[in-house]
C-alpha positions in Angstrom: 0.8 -36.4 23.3 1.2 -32.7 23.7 1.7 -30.6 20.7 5.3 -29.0 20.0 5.0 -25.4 20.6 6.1 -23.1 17.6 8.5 -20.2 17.8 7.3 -17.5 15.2 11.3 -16.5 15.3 12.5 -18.1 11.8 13.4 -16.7 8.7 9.9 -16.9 6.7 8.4 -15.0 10.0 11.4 -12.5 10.3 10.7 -11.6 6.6 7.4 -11.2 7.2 7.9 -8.8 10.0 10.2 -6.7 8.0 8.1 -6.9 5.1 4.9 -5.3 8.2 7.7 -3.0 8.9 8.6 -1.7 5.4 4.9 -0.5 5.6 5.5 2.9 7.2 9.0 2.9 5.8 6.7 2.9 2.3 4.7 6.0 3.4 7.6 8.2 4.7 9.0 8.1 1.4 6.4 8.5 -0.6 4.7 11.1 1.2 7.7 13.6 1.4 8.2 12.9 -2.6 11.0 10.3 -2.5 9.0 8.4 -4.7 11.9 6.1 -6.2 12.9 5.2 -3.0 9.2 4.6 -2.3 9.3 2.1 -5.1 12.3 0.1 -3.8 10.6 -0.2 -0.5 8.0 -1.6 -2.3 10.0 -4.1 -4.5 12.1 -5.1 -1.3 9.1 -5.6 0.2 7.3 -7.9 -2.5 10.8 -9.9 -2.5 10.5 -10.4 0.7 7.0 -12.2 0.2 8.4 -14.4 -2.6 11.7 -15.1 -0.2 9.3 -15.9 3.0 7.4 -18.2 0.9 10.0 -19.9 -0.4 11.9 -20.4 2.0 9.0 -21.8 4.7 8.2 -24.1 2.3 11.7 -25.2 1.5 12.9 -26.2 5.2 9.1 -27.0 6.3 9.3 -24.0 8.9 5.4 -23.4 8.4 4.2 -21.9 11.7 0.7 -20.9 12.4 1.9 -17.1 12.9 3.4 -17.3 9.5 -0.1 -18.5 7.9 -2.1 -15.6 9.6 0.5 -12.7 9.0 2.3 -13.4 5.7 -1.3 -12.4 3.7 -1.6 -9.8 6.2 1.3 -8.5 5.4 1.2 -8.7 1.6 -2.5 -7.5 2.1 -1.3 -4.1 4.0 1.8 -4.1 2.0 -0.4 -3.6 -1.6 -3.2 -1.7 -0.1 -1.3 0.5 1.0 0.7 1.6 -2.1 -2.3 1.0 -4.4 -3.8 3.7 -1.8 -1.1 6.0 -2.2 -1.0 5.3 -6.1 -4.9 6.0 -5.7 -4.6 9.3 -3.9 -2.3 10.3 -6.7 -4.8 9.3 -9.6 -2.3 6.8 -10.9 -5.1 3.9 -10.1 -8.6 4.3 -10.4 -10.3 4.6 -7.1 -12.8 2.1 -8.4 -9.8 -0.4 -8.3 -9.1 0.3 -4.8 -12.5 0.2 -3.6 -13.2 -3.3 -5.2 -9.9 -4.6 -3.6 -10.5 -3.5 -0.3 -13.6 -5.1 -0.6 -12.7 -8.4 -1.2 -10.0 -8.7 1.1 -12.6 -7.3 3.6 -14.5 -10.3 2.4 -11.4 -12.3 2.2 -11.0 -11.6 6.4 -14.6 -11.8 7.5 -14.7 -15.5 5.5 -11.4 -16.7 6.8 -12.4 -15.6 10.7 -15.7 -17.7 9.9 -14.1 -20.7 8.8 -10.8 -20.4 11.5 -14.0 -20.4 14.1 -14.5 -23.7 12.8 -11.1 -24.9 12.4 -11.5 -24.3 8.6 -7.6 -23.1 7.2 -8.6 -22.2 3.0 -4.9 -22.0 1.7 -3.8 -19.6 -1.7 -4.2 -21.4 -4.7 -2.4 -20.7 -8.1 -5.1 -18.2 -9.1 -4.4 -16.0 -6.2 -1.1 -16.0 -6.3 -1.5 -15.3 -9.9 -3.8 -12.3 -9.2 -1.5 -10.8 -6.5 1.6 -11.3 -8.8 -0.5 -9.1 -11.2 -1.4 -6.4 -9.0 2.2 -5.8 -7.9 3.0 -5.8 -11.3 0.4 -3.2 -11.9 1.4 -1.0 -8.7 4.9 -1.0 -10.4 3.9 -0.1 -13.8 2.0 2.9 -12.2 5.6 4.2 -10.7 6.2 4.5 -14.8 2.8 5.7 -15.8 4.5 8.8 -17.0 6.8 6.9 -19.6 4.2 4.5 -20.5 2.1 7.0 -21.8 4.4 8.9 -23.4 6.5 6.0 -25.2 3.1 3.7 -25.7 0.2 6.2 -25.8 -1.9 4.3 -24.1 -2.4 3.4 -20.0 -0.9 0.0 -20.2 -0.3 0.5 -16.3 -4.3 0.8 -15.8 -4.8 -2.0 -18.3 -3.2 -4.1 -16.1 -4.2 -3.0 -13.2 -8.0 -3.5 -14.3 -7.2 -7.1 -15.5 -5.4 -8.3 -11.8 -9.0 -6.5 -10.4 -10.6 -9.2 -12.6 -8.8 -12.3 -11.7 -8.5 -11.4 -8.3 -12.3 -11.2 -8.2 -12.1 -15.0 -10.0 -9.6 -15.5 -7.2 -12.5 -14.9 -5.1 -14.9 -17.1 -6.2 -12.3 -19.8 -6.4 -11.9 -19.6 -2.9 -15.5 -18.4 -1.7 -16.4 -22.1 -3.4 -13.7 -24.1 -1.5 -14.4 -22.1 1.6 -18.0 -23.0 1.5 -17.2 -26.6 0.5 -14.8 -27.0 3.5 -17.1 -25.1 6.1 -19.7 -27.9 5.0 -17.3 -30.5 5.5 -16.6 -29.1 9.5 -20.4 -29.1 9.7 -20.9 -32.8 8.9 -17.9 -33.4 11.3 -19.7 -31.9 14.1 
């Protein structure tokens, strides 16, 4: 029986484009010093990721485009204000580089396993990590006020400790990737 075809046009995968849109909305702002509006953009777009989520879930409206370019999305969407937040010194470079190497990671593995037919879906611990890190990009907005009303970087701190779960992140799904890509290997 043939399969159904899926229409990406549905409000997780509007969201989602939006969110892909909000991306050079992001940059505009920040780069001509409208950095507050910069920062809505931002929290707009993390909402968005939350709503898409959500709502996909909800109403079972879980399309294949929506499994490939929601993590894009949040992917590009973080990058690139941690990269703008980096450029700035308000997160260490190391950060950034260690990020953009495990989602580099993240991509190579997940083109691997999709070669075989291998889908490793988020688990709470990335979620978790990527809640951190926007929480971290957000504190960095305020990094100005944290230091002076705290005295000490609690926007780095936190940053630093998202860098470390999201690297436990990793190895959470580097095992059940490799555990799966088994699995298709036996199957074949």
């Amino acid at each position: 029986m043939p399969q159904k075809k899926q229409t990406i046009w549905n409000v997780p995968n509007v969201l989602t484009m939006i969110r892909m849109l909000l991306i050079p909305v992001y940059w505009a702002l920040y780069v001509h010093g409208h950095t507050y509006q910069a920062l809505i953009t931002f929290v707009v777009a993390s909402l968005t990721d939350v709503a898409d989520g959500f709502i996909a879930r909800k109403t079972n409206q879980i399309t294949d485009f929506g499994k490939l370019m929601d993590p894009l999305a949040d992917k590009l969407m973080v990058l690139s204000v941690m990269l703008s937040l980096a450029l700035r010194r308000l997160v260490p470079r190391t950060a950034l580089i260690i990020l953009l190497a495990k989602e580099a990671l993240m991509v190579l593995g997940g083109a691997v396993l999709l070669d075989k037919g291998v889908v490793v879906y988020s688990r709470v611990i990335g979620k978790a990590a990527q809640a951190l890190v926007v929480i971290g990009l957000l504190l960095c907005f305020f990094s100005e006020w944290i230091m002076a009303h705290l005295g000490f970087p609690l926007h780095t701190i936190v940053i630093w400790c998202a860098v470390g779960l999201t690297l436990c992140a990793l190895i959470s799904y580097a095992r059940s990737a490799l555990k799966l890509y088994k699995e298709a290997g036996e199957k074949q």
